[in-house]
MISEMAR-258429 format. One record per residue: residue in three letters; x, z, y of N, C-alpha, C, O in turn. Coordinates in steps of 0.02 Angstrom, whole numbers, plus 50000, padded with zeros to 5 digits. Layout:
ALAXZYXZYXZYXZY ...
This chain:
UNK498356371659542499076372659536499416366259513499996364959530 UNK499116362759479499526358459449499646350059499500046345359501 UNK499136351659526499036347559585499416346959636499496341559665 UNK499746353559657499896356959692500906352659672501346349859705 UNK500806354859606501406353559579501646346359574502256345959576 UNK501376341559570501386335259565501656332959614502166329459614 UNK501196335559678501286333459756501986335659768502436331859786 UNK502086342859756502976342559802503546339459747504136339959764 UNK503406336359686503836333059631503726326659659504156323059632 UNK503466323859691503366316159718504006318559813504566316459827 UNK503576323259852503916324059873504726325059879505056322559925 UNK504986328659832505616327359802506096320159782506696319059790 UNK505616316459756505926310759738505996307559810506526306659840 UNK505526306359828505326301959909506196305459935506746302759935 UNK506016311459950506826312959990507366312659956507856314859986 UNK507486310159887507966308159843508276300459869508826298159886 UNK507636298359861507646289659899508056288759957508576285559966 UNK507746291959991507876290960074508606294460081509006291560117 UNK508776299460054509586301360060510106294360024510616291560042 UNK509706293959974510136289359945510436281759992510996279960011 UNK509966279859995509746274460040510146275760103510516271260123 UNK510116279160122510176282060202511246279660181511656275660203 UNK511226284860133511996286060111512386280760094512996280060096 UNK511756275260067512366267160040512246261960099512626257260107 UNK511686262960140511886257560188512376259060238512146255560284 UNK512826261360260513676256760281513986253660238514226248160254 UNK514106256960154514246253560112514016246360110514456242660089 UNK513426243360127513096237260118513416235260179513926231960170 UNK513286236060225513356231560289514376228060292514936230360287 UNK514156223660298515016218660298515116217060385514706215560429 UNK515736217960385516046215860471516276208160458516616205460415 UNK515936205760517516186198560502516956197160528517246200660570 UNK517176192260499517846190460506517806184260570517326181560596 UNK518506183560581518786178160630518986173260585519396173860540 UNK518596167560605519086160860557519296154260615518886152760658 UNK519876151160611520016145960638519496140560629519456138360571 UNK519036137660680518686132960678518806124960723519316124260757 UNK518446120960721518606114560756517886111460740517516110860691 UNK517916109560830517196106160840517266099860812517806096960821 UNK516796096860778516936088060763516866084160817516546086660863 UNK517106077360826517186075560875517446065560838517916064460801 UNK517036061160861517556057360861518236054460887518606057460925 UNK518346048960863519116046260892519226036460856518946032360819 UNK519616036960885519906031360851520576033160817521006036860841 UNK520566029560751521106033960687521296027860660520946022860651 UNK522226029160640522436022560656522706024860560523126028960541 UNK522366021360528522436023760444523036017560415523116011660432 UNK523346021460369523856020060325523746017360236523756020860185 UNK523686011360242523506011360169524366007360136524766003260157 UNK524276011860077524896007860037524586001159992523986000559981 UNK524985997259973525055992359932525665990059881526185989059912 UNK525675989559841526385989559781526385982059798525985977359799 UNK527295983359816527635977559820528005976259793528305980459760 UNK528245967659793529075965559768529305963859819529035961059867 UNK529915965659808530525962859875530755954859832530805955059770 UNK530845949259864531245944559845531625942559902531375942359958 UNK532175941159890532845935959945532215928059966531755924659943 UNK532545928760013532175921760065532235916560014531705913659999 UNK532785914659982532845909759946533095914559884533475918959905 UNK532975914859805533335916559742533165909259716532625906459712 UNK533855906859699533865900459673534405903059615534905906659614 UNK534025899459571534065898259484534725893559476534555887859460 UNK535265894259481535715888059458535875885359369535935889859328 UNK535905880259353535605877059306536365871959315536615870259369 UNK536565870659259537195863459258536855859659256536445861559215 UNK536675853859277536835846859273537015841359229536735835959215 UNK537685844759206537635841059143538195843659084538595847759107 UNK538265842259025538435846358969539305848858962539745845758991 UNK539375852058938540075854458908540375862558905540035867258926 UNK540765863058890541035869558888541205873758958541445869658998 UNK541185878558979541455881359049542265883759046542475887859006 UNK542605880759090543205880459100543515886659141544085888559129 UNK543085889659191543225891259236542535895759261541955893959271 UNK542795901359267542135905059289542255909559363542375915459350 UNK542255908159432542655909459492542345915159546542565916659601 UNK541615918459500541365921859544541105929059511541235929759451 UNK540765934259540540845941159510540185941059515539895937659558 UNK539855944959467539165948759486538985953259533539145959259537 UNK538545949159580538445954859650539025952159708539115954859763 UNK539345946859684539825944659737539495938759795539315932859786 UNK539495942759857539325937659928539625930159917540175929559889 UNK539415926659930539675919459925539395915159976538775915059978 UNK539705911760018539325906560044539335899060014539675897159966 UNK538815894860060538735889660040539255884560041539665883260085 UNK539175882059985539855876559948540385879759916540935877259903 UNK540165887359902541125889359858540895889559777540355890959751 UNK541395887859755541275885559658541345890959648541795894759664 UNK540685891859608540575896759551540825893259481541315896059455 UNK540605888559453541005887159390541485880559395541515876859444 UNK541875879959332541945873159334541835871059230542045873859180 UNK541495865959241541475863559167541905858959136542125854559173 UNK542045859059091542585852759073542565846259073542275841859043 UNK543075847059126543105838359166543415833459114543245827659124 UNK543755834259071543915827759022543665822759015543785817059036 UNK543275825058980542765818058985542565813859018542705807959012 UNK542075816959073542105814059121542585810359174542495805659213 UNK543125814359159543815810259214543785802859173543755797359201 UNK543815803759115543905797359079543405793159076543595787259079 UNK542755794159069542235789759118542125789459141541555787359146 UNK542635791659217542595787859280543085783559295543045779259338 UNK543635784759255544195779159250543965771859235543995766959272 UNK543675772459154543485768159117542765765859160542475761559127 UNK542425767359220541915764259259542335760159318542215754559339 UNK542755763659334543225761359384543615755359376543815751559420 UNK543725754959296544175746359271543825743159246544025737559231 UNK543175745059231542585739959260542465738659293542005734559297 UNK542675740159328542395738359400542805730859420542645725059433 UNK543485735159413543935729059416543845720759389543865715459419 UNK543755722159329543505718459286542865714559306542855708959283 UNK542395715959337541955713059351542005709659421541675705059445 UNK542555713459447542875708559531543335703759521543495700359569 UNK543635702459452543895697659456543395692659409543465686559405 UNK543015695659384542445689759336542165686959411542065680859405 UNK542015689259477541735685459536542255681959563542135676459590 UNK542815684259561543035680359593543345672559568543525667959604 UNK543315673159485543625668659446542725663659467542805658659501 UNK542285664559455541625662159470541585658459564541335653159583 UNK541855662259593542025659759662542475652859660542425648159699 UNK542775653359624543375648259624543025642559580542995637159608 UNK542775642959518542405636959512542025634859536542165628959551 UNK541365637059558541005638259625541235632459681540965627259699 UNK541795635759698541945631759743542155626859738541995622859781 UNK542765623759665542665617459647542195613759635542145607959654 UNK541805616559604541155611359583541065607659625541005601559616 UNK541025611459694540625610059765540815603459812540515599659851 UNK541595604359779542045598059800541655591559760541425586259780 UNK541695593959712541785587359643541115586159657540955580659634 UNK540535589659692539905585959690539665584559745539085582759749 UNK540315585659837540135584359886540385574959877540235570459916 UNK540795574559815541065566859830540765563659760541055559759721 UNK540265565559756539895562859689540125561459632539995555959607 UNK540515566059599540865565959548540425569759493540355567859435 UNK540095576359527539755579359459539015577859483538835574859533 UNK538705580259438537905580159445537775587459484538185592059491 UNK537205587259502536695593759540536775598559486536855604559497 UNK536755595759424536575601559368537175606159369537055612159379 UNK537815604359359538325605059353538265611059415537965616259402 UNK538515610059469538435612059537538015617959514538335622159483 UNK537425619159523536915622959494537145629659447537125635359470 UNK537395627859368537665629759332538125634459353538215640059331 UNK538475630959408539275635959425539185641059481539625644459507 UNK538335640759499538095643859541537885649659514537915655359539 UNK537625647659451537405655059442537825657659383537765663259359 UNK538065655059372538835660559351539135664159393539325669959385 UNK539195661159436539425666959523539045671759527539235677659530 UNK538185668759530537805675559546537655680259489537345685559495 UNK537935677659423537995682259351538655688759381538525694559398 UNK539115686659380539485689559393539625694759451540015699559448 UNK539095692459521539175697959580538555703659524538705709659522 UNK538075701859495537715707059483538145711059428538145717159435 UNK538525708159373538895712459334539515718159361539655723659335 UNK539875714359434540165719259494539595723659509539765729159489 UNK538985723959534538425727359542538285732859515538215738459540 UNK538235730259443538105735959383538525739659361538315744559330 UNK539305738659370539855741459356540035747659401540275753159385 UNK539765743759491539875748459544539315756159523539475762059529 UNK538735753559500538315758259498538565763459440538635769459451 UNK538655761159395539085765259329539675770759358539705776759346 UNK540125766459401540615770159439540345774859483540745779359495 UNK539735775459516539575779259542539195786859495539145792859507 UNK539005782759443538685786559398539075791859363538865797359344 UNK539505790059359540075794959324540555797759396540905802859390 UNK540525794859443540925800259491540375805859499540565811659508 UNK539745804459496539375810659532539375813559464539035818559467 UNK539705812259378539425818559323540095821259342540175827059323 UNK540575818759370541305821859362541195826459421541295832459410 UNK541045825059471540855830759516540105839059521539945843959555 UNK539875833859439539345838159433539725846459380539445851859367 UNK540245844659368540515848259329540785851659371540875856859340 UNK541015852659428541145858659485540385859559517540085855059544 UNK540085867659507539585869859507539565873959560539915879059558 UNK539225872659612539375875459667538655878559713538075876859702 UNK538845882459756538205888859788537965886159824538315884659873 UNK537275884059824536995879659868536615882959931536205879859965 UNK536765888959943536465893959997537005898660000537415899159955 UNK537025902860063537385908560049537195915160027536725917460059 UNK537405918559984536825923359958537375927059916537985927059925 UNK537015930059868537355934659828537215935059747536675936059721 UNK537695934259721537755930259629537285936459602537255942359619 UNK536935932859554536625939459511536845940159439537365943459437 UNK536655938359383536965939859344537315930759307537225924659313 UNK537795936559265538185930259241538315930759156538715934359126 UNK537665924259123537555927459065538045923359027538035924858967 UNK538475918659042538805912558993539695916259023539905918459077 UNK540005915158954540805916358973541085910058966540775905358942 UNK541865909858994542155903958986542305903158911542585907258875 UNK542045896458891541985892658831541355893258801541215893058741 UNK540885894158860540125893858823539995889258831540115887258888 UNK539655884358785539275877258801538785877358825538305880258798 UNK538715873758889538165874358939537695867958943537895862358926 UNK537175869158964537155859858971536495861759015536345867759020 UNK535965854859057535265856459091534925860159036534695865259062 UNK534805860058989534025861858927534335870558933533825873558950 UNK534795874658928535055878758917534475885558932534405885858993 UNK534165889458908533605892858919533775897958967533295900258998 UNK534625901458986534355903459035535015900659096535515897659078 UNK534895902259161535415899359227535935901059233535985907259232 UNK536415898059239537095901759232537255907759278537655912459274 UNK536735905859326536775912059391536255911659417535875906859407 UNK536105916659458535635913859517535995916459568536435920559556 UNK535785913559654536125916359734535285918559747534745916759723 UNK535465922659789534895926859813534925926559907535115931659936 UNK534745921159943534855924960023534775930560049534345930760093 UNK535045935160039534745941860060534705943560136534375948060160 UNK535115938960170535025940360269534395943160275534435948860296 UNK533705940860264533175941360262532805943460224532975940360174 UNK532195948160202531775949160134531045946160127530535946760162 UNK531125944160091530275942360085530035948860041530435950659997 UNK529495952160047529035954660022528555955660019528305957560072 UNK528025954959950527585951159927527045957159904527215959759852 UNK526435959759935526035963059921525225960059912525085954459932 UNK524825963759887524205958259876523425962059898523285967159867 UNK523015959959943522475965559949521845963359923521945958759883 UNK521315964459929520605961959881520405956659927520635954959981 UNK519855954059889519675947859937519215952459988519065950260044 UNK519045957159972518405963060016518955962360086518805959760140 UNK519595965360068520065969660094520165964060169520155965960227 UNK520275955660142520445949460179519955948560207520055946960266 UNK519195949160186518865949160234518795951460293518735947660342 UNK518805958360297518855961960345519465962460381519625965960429 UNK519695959360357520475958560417520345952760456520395952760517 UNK520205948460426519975943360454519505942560495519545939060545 UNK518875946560471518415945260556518575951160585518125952260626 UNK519065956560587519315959660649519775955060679519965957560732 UNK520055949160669520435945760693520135940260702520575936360722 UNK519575937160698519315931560700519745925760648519405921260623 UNK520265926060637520595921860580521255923160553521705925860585 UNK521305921060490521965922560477522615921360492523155923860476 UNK522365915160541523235915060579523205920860635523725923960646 UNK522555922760675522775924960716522985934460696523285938860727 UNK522595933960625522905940460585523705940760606524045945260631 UNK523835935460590524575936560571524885937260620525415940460623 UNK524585934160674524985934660736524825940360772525235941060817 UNK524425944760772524155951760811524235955060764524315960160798 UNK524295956860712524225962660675524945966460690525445963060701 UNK524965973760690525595978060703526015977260629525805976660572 UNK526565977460651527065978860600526775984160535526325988360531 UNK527255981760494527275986560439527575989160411528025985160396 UNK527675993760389528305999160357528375998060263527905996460228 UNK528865999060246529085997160175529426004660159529876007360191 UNK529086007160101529416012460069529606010860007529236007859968 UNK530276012959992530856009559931530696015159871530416020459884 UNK530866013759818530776014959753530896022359762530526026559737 UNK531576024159809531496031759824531096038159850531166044259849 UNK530546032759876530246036159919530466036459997530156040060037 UNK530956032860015531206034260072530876029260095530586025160060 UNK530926029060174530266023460209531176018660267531576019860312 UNK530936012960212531546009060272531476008160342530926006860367 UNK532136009160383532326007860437531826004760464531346007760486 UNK531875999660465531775993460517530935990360479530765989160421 UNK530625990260534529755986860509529755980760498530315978460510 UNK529395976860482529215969560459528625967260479528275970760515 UNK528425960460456528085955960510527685952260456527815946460438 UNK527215955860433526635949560394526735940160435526595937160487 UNK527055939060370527215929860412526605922660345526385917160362 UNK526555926160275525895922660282525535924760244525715930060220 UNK524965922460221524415923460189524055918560145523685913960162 UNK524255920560080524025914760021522975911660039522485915260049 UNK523015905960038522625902660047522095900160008521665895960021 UNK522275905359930521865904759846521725910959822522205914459806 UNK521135913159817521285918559782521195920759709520735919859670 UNK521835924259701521655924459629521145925859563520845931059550 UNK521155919959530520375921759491520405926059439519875925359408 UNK520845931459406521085934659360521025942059405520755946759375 UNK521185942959453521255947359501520635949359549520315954559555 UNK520605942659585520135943059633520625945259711520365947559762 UNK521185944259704521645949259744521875939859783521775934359757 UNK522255941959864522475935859867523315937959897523295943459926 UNK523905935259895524245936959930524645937159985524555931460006 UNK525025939860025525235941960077526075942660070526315945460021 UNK526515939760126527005939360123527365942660190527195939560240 UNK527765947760205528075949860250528535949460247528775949260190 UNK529015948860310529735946560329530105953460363529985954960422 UNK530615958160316531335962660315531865959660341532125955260307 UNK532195961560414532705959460431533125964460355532825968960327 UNK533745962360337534055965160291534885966560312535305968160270 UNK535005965660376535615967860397536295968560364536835965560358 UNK535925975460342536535980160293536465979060224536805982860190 UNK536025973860185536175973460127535645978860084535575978360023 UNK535325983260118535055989160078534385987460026534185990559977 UNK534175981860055533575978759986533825974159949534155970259983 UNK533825972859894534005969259832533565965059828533075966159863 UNK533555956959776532915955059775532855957559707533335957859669 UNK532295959259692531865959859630531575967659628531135969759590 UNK531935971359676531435978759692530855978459692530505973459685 UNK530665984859703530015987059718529635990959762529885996359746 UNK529425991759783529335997359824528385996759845527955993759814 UNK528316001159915527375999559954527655998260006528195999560033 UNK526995994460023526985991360097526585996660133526186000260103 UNK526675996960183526146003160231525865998960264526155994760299 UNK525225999560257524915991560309524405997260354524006000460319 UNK524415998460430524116000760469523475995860482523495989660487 UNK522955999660486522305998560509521806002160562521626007760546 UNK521586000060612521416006460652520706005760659520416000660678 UNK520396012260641519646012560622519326015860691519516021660702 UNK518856013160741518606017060795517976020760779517586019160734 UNK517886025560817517236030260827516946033060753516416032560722 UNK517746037060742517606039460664517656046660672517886048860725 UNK517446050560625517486058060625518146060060576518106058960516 UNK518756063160607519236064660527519256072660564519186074760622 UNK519386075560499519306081460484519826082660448519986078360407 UNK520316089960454520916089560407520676091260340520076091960326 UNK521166091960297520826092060227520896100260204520766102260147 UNK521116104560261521126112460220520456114760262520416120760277 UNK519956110460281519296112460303518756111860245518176114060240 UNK519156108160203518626106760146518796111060084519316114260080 UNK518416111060047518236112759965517986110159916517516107959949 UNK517896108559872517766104259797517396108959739517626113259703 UNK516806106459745516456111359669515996105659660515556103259695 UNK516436103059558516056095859526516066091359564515576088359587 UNK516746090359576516876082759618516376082359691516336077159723 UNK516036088559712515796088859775516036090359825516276095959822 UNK516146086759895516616089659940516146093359981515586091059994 UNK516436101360009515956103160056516416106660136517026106660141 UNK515966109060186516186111860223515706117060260515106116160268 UNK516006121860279515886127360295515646128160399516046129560444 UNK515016126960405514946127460470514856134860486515086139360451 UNK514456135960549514446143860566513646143260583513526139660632 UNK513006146560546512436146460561512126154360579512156157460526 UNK511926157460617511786162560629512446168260613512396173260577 UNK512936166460643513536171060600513746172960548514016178260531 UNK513546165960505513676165660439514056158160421514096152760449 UNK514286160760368514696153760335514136150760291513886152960240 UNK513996144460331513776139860287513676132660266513556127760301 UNK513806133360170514126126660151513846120860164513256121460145 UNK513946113760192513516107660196514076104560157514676105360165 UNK513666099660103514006092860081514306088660122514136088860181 UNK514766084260102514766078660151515086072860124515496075160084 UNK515106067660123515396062860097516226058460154516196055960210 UNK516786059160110517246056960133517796055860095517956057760039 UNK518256050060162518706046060127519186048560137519166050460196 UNK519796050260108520336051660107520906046360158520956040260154 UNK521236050360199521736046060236522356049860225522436055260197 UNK522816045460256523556047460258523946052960205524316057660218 UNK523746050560150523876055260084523596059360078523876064660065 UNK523016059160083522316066260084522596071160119522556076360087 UNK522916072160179523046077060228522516077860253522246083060272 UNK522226069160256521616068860312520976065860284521006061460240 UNK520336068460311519766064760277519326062560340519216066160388 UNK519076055360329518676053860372517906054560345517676051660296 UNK517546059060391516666060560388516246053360371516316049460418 UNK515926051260328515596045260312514886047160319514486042760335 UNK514676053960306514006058460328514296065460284514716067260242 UNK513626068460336513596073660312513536078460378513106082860382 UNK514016077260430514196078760498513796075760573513356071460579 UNK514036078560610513876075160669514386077960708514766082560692 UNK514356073960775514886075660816514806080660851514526079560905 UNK515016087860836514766091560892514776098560856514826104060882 UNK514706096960787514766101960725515496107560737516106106860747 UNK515156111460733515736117960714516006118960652515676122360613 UNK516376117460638516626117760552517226123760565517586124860614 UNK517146127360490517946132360487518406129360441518296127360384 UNK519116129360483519476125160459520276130960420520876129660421 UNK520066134660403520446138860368520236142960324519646144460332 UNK520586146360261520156148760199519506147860189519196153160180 UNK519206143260186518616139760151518656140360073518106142060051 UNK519076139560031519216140359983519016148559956518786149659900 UNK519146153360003518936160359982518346163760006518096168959985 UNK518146159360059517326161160074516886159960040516956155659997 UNK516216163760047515656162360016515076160460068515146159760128 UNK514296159760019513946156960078513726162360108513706167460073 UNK513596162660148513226168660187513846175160215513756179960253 UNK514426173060184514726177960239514886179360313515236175160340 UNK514706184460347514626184160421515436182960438515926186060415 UNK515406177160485516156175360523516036173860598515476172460619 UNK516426174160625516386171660683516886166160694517116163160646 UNK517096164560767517536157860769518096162160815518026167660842 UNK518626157960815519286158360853519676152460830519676149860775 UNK520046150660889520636146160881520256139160890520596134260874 UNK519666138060910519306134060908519776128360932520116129060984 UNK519796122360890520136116360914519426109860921518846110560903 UNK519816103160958519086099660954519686090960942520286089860940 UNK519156087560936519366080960951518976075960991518406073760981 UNK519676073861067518966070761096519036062961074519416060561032 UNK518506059561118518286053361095518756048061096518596042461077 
């Protein structure tokens, strides 16, 4: 009996099992989903790297007086267009008018000391063509003449010396450009030593701007170009984005390439040319340069195909109708919209390129929307 009893209590459980079992597998079984996928594929990918720049005017020239005194006259505005030759200051001419007068009646003075020297000169010449004086004599009255053209000489040069301080005191724009600041008022004493410029002009027709890349960076520009002139001359334009974020109008023209590189840095620099039309760059801004580079027979992949766990990037292929994760190593392009495959991939790979972020491994998916990239 008891034997008996054992056997249909085992039996019992056994069909406990099997109902159970029987009853949770639909519960277990998962329907796979549809996910947007894209075959990998290379291409040629034409990448965007920024660089922090300064804008400067073709020419910003430092104006500096010449020579000392008070400012009389102050004739121009901050931020005011000016062309070349209109007075920005004037310094006080007094003085100077009066030592150019007082060079000027020296002058006089020393044309009649030649000519009073001419006239003995020329007597002598008599009195010793009829042997009246000696050679010495003669001689003597000779070079009192030539005393006197050099003291006219030295007088002329004086006179010149003081016309150019009397004209140095009207201070004038030696480019056409646009005034920057104006740190001295009328009756400030100015003079050359003065620590800072009474102004500076800025050419703005044109912009120079000044960005800098690694010496790694010059290399490789360089033997895709075989050299750096011919860099400069083949390379595509480049785009300038302003302090706002806004990306200016009109592109520019890498025109040269510093020839030292810096030993503090290691960086060398680069100079591009902004038509400036309308006035809209300033010099002393800031802004990036967008310097295009175009990379062939690369793999990019958008960046909502990927995922990140501990700084690991991964992606989600399709293996037996399942999602599954592979590592991969890549570089970020065009503001991490885009990543280019460095490994991890091959060309030909099925990757899912939508909610990756909420999948797991092994969940059954299938594909749709399949996109590709060809070569």
């Amino acid at each position: 009996m008891r034997k008996k009893y054992v056997t249909k209590s085992m039996l019992i459980l056994i069909s406990t099992i099997v109902m159970a079992s029987c009853g949770e597998a639909p519960v277990q079984q998962q329907q796979a989903q549809a996910y947007d996928t894209m075959i990998v594929g290379t291409s040629n990918k034409e990448l965007k790297t920024n660089y922090t720049a300064t804008i400067r005017g073709q020419q910003d020239i430092d104006i500096y007086p010449q020579v000392s005194g008070a400012l009389t006259k102050l004739l121009v505005n901050e931020g005011e267009t000016v062309q070349k030759g209109k007075l920005l200051f004037v310094i006080d001419q007094v003085p100077y008018q009066a030592a150019l007068r007082t060079a000027e009646a020296n002058v006089e003075v020393a044309k009649a000391g030649v000519a009073t020297a001419q006239l003995v000169f020329d007597s002598k010449q008599v009195l010793f063509n009829e042997n009246v004086i000696s050679e010495f004599e003669l001689q003597t009255a000779n070079n009192s003449l030539l005393t006197a053209k050099a003291q006219l000489a030295q007088a002329e040069a004086q006179r010149i010396n003081a016309a150019n301080n009397l004209s140095f005191t009207e201070v004038k724009s030696p480019v056409n450009g646009v005034v920057g600041v104006l740190p001295y008022r009328v009756g400030s004493l100015v003079g050359p030593t003065i620590p800072k410029p009474l102004t500076s002009v800025s050419d703005n027709s044109a912009m120079f701007v000044y960005f800098s890349m690694t010496e790694n960076q010059l290399l490789d520009l360089t033997r895709k170009y075989g050299s750096k002139d011919k860099a400069m001359s083949e390379m595509p334009e480049i785009q300038l984005i302003l302090n706002d974020k806004s990306v200016y109008e009109t592109p520019g023209k890498v025109e040269a390439i510093s020839g030292v590189i810096d030993r503090n840095t290691g960086s060398v620099t680069l100079r591009a040319m902004f038509p400036n039309p309308n006035g809209l760059l300033q010099s002393g801004a800031s802004g990036n340069v967008v310097f295009p580079v175009e990379v062939s027979n690369c793999m990019v992949i958008p960046r909502t195909a990927t995922f990140e766990i501990q700084n690991l990037t991964f992606v989600y292929t399709i293996a037996d109708g399942k999602a599954k994760a592979i590592p991969v190593n890549v570089t970020r392009i065009n503001g991490g919209e885009e990543y280019i495959v460095n490994s991890g991939l091959n060309a030909g790979d099925l990757i899912i390129t939508e909610g990756v972020a909420l999948l797991r491994e092994g969940t059954p998916v299938t594909a749709k929307n399949t996109s590709s990239v060809s070569k």
